[in-house]
Gaussian input, Z-matrix of N, CA and C with variables (Angstrom, degrees):
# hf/3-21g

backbone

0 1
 N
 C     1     B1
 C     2     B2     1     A1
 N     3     B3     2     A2     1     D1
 C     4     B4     3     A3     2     D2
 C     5     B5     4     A4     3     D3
 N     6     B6     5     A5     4     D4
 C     7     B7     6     A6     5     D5
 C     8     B8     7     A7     6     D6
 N     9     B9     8     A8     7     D7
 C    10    B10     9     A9     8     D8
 C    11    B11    10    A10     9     D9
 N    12    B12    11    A11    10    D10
 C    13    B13    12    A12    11    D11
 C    14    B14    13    A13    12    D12
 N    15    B15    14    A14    13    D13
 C    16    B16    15    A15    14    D14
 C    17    B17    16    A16    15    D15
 N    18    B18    17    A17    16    D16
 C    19    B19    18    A18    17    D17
 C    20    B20    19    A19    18    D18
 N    21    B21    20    A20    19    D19
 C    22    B22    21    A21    20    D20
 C    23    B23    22    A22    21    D21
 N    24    B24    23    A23    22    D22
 C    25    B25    24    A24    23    D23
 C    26    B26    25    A25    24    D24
 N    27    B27    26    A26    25    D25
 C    28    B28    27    A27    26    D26
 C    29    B29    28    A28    27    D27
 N    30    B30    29    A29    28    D28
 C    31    B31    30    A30    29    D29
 C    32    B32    31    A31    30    D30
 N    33    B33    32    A32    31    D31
 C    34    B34    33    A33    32    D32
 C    35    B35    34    A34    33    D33
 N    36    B36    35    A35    34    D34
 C    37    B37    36    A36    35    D35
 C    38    B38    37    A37    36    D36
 N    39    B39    38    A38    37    D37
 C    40    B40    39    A39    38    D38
 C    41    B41    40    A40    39    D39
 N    42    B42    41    A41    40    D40
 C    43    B43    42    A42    41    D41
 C    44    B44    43    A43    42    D42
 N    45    B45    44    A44    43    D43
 C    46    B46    45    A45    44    D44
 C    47    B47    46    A46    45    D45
 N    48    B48    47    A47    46    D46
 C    49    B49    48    A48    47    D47
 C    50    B50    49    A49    48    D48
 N    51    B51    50    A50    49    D49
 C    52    B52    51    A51    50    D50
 C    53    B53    52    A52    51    D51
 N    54    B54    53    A53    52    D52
 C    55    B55    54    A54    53    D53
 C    56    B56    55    A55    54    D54
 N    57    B57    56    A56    55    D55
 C    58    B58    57    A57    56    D56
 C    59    B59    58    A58    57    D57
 N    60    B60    59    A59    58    D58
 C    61    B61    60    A60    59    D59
 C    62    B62    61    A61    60    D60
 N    63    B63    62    A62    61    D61
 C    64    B64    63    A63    62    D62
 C    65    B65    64    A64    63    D63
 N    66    B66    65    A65    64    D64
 C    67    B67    66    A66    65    D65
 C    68    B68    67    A67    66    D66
 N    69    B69    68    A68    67    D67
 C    70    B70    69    A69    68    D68
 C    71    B71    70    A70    69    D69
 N    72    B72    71    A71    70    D70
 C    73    B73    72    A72    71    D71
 C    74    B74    73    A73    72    D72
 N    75    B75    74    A74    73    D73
 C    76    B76    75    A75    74    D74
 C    77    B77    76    A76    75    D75
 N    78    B78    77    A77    76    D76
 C    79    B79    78    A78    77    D77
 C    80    B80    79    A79    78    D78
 N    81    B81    80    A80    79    D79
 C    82    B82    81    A81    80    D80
 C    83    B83    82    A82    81    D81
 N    84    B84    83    A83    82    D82
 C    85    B85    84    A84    83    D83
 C    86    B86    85    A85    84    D84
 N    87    B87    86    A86    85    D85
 C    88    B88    87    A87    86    D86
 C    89    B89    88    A88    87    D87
 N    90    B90    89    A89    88    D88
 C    91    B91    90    A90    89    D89
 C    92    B92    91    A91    90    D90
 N    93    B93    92    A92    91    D91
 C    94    B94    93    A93    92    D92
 C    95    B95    94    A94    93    D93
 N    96    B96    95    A95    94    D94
 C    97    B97    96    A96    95    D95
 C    98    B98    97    A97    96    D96
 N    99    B99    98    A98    97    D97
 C   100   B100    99    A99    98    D98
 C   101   B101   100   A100    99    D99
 N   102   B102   101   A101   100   D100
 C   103   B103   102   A102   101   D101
 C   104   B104   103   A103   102   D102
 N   105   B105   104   A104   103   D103
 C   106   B106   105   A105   104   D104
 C   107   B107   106   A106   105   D105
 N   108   B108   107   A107   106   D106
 C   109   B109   108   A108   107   D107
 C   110   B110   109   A109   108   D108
 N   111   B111   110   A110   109   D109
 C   112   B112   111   A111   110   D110
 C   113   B113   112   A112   111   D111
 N   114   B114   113   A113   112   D112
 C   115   B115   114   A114   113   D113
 C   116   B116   115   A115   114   D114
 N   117   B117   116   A116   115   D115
 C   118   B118   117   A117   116   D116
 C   119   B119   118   A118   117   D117
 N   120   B120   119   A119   118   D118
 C   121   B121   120   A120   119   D119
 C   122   B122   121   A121   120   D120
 N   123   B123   122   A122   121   D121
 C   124   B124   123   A123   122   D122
 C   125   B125   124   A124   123   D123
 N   126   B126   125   A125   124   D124
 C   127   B127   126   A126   125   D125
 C   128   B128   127   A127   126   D126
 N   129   B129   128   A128   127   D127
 C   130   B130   129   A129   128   D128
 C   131   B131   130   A130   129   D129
 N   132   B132   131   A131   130   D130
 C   133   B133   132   A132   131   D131
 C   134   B134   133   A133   132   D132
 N   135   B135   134   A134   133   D133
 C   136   B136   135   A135   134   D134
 C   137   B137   136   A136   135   D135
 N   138   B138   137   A137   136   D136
 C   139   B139   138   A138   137   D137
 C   140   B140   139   A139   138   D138
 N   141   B141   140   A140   139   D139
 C   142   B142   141   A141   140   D140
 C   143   B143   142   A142   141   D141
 N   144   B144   143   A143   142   D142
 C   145   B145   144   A144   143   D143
 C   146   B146   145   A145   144   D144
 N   147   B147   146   A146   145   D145
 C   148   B148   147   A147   146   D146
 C   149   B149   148   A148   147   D147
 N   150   B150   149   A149   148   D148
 C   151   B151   150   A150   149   D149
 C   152   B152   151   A151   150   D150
 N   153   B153   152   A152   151   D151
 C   154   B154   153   A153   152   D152
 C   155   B155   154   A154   153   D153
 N   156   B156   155   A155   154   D154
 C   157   B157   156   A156   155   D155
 C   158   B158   157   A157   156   D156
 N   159   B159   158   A158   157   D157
 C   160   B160   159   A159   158   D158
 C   161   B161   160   A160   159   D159
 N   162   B162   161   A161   160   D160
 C   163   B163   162   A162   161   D161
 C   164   B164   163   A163   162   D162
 N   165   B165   164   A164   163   D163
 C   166   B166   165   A165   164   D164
 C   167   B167   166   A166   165   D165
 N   168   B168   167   A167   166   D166
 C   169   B169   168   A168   167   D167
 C   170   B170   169   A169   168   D168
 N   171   B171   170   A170   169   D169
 C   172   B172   171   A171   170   D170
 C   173   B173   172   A172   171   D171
 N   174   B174   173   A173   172   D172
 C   175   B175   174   A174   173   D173
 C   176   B176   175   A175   174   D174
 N   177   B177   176   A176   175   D175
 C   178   B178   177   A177   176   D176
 C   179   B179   178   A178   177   D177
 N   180   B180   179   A179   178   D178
 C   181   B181   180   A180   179   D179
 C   182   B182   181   A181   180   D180
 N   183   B183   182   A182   181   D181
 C   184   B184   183   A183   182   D182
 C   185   B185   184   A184   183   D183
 N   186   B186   185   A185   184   D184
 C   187   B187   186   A186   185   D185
 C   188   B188   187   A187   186   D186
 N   189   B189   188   A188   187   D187
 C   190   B190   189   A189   188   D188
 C   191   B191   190   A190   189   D189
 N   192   B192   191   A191   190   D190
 C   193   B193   192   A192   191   D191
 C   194   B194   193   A193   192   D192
 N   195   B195   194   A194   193   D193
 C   196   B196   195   A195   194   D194
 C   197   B197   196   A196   195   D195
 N   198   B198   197   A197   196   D196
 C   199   B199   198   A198   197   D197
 C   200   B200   199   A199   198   D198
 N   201   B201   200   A200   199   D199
 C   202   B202   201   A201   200   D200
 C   203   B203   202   A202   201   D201
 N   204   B204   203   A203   202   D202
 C   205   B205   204   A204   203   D203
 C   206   B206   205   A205   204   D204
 N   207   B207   206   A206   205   D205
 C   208   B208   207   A207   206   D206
 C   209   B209   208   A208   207   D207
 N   210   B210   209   A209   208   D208
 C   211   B211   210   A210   209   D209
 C   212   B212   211   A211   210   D210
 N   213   B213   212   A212   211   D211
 C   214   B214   213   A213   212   D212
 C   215   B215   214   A214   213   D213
 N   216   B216   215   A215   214   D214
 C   217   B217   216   A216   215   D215
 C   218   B218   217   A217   216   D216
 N   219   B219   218   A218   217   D217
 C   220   B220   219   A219   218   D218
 C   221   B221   220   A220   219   D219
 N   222   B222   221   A221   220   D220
 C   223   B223   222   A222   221   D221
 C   224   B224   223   A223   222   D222

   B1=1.4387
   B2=1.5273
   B3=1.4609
   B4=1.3117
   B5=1.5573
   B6=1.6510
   B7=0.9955
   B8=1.1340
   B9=1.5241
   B10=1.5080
   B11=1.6424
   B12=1.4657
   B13=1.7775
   B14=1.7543
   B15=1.2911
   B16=1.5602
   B17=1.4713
   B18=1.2831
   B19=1.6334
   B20=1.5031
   B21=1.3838
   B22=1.2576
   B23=1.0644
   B24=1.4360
   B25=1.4503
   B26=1.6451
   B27=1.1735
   B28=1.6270
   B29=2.1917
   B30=1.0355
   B31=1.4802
   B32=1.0140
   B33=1.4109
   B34=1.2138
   B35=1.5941
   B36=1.2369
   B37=1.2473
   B38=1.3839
   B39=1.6369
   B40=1.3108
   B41=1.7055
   B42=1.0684
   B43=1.7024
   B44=1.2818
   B45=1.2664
   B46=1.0151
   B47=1.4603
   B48=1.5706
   B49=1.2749
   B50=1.6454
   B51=1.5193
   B52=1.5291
   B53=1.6836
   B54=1.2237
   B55=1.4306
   B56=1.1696
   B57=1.3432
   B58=1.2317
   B59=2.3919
   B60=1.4734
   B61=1.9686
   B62=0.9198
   B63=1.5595
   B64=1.8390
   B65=1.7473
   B66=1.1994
   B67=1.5112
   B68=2.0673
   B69=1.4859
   B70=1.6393
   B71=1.6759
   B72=1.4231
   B73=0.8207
   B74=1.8592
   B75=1.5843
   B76=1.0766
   B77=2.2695
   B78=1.3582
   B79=1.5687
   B80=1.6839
   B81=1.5502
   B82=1.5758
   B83=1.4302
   B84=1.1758
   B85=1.7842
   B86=1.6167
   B87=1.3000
   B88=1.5740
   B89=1.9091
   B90=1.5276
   B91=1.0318
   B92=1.7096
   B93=1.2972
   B94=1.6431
   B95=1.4707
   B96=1.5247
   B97=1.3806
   B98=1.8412
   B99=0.8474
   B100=1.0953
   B101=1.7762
   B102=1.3280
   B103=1.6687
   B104=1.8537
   B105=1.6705
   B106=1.3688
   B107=1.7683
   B108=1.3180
   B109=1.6930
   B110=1.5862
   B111=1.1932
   B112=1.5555
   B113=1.3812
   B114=1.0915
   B115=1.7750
   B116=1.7854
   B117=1.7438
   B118=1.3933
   B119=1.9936
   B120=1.5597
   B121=1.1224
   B122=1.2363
   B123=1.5622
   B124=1.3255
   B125=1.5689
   B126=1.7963
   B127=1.0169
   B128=1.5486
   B129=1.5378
   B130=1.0019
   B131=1.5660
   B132=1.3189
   B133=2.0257
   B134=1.2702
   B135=1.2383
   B136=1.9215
   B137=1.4816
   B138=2.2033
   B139=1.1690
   B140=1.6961
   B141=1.0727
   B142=1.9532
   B143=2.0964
   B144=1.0466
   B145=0.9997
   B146=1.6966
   B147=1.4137
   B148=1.8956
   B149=1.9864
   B150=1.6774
   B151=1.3841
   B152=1.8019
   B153=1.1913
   B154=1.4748
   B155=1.9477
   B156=1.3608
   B157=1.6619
   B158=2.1478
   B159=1.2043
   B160=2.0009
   B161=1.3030
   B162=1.6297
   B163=1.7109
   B164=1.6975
   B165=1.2035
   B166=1.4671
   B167=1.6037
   B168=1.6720
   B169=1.4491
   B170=2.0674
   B171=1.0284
   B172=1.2752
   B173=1.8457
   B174=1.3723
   B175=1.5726
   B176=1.8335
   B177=1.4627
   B178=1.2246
   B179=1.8139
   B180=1.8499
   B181=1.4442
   B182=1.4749
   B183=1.3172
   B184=1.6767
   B185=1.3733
   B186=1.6611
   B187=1.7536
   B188=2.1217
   B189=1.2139
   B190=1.4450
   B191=1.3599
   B192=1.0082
   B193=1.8949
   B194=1.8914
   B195=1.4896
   B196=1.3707
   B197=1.6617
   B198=1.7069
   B199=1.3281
   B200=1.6897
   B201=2.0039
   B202=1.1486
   B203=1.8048
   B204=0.7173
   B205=1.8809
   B206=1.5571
   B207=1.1663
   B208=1.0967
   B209=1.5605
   B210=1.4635
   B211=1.1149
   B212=1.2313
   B213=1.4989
   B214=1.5420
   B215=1.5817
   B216=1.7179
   B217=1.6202
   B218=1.4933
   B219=1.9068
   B220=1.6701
   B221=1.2986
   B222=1.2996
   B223=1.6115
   B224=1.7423
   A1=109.17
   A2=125.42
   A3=133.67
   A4=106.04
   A5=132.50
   A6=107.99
   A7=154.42
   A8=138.25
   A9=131.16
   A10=110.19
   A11=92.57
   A12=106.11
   A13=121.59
   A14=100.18
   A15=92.15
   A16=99.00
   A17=117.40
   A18=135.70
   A19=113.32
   A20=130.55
   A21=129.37
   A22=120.10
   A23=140.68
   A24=134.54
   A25=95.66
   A26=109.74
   A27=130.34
   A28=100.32
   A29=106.08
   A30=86.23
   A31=114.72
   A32=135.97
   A33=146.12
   A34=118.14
   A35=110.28
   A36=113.51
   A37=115.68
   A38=132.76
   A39=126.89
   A40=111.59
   A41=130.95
   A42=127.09
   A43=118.75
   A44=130.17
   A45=145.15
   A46=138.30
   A47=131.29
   A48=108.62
   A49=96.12
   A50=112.11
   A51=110.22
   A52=108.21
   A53=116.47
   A54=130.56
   A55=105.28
   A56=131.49
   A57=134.86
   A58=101.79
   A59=84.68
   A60=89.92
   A61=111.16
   A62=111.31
   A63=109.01
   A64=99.06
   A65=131.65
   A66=127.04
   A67=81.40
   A68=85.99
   A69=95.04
   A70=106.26
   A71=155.21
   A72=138.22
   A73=96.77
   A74=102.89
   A75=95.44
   A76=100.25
   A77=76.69
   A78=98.27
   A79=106.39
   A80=96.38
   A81=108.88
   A82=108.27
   A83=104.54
   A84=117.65
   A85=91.83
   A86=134.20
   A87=119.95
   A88=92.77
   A89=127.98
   A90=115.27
   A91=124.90
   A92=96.38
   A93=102.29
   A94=92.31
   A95=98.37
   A96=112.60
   A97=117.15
   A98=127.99
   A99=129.57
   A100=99.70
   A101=121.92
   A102=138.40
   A103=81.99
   A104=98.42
   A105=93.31
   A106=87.84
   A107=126.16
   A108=134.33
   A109=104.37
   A110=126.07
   A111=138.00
   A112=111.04
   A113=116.32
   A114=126.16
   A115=83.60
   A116=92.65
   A117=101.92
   A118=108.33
   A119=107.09
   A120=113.32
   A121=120.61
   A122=112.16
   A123=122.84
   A124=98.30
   A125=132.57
   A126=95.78
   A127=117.12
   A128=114.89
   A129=123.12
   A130=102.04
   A131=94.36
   A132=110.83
   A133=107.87
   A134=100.13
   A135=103.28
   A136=98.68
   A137=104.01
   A138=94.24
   A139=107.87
   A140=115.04
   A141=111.69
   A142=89.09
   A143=127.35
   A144=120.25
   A145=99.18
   A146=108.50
   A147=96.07
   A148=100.27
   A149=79.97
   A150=82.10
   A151=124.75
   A152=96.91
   A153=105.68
   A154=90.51
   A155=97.32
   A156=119.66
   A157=93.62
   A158=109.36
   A159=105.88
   A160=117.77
   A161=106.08
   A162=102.22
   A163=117.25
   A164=120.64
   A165=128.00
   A166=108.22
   A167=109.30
   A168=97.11
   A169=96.26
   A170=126.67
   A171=124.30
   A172=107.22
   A173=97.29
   A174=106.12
   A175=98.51
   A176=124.79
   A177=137.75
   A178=89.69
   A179=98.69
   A180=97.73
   A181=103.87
   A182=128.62
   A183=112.96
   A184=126.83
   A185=111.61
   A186=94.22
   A187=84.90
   A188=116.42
   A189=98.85
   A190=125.20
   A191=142.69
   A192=145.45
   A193=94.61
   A194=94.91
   A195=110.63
   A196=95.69
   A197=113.07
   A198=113.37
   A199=85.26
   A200=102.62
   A201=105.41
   A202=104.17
   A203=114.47
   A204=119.63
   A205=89.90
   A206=139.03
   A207=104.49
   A208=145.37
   A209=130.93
   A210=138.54
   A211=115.02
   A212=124.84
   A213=112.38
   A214=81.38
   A215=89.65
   A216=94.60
   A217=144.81
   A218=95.85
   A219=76.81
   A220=113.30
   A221=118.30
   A222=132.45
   A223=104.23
   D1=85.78
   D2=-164.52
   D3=-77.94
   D4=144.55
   D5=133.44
   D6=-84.03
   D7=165.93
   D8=-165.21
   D9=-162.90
   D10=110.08
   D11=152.95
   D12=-24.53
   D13=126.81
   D14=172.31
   D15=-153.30
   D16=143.80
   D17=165.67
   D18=-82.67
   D19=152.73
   D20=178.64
   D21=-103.78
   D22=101.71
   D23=-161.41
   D24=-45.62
   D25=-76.44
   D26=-166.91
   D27=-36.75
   D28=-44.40
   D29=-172.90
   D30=-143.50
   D31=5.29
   D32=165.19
   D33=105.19
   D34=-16.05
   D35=-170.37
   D36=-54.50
   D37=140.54
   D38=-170.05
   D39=-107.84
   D40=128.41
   D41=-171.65
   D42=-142.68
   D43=146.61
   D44=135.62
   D45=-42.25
   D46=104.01
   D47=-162.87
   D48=-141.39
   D49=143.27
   D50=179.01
   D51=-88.35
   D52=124.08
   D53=-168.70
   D54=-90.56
   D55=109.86
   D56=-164.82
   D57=-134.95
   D58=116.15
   D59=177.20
   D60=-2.17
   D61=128.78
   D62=160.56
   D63=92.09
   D64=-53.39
   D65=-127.04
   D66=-112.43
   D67=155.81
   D68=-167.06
   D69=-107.74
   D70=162.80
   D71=-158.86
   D72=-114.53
   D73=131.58
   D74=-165.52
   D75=-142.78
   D76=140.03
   D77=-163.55
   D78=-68.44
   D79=133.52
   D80=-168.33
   D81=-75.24
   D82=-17.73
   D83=-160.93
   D84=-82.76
   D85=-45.74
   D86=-159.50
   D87=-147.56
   D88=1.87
   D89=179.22
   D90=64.73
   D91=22.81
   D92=-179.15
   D93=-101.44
   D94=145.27
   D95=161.64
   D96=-94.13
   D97=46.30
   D98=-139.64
   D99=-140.89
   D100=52.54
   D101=-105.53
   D102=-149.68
   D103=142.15
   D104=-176.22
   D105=-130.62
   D106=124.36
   D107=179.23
   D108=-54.29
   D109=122.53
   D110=170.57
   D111=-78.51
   D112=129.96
   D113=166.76
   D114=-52.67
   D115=134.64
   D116=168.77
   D117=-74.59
   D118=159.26
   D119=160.80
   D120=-140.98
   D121=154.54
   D122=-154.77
   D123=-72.82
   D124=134.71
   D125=155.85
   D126=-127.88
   D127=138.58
   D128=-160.74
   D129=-127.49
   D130=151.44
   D131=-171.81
   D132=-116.21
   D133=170.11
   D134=158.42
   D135=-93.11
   D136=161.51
   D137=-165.36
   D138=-72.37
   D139=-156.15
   D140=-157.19
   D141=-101.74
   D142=156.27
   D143=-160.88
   D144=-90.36
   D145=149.85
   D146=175.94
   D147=-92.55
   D148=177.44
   D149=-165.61
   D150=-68.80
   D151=21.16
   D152=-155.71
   D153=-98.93
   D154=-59.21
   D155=176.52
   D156=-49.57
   D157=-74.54
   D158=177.81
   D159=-34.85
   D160=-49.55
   D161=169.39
   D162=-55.68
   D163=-69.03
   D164=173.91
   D165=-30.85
   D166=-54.78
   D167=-160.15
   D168=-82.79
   D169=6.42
   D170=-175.63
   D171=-99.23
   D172=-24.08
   D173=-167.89
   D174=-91.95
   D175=-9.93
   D176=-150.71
   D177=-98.81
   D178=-55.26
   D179=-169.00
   D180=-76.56
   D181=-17.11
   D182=163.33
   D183=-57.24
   D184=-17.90
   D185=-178.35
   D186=131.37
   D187=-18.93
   D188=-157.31
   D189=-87.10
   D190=51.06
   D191=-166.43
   D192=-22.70
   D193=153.19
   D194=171.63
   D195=-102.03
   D196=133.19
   D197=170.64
   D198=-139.50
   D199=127.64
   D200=172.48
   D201=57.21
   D202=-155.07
   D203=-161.59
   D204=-97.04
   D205=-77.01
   D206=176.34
   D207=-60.12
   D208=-166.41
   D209=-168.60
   D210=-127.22
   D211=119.90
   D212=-175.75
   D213=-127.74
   D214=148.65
   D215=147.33
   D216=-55.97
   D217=152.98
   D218=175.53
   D219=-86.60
   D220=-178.72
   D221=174.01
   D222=-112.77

């Protein structure tokens, strides 16, 4: 039961749908089957940040500059 990209003739809407025997792929947005198959695409991320990188960028948007290893506020 693969999944597969599909466009909606009827309204454009673009979806994801699990294709399962027998059953036709049919658009959540207006319920038309009337559905055009999307070239699959790869999807790929950056890796997820560790907790070291979340602290920094969380301590950064409070106001805090890194000087030397620690972090002081700004003035």
């Amino acid at each position: 039961m693969p999944l597969f990209d599909f466009t909606c003739r009827g309204c454009g809407h673009e979806f994801e749908f699990l294709v399962r025997t027998g059953h036709d792929a049919v658009c959540p947005q207006c319920a038309s089957t009337d559905v055009d198959k999307l070239l699959s695409r790869f999807k790929v991320g950056a890796p997820a940040p560790t907790a070291a990188q979340k602290e920094k960028a969380a301590l950064e948007r409070a106001g805090w500059v890194q000087v030397g290893k620690p972090f002081k506020h700004r003035h």
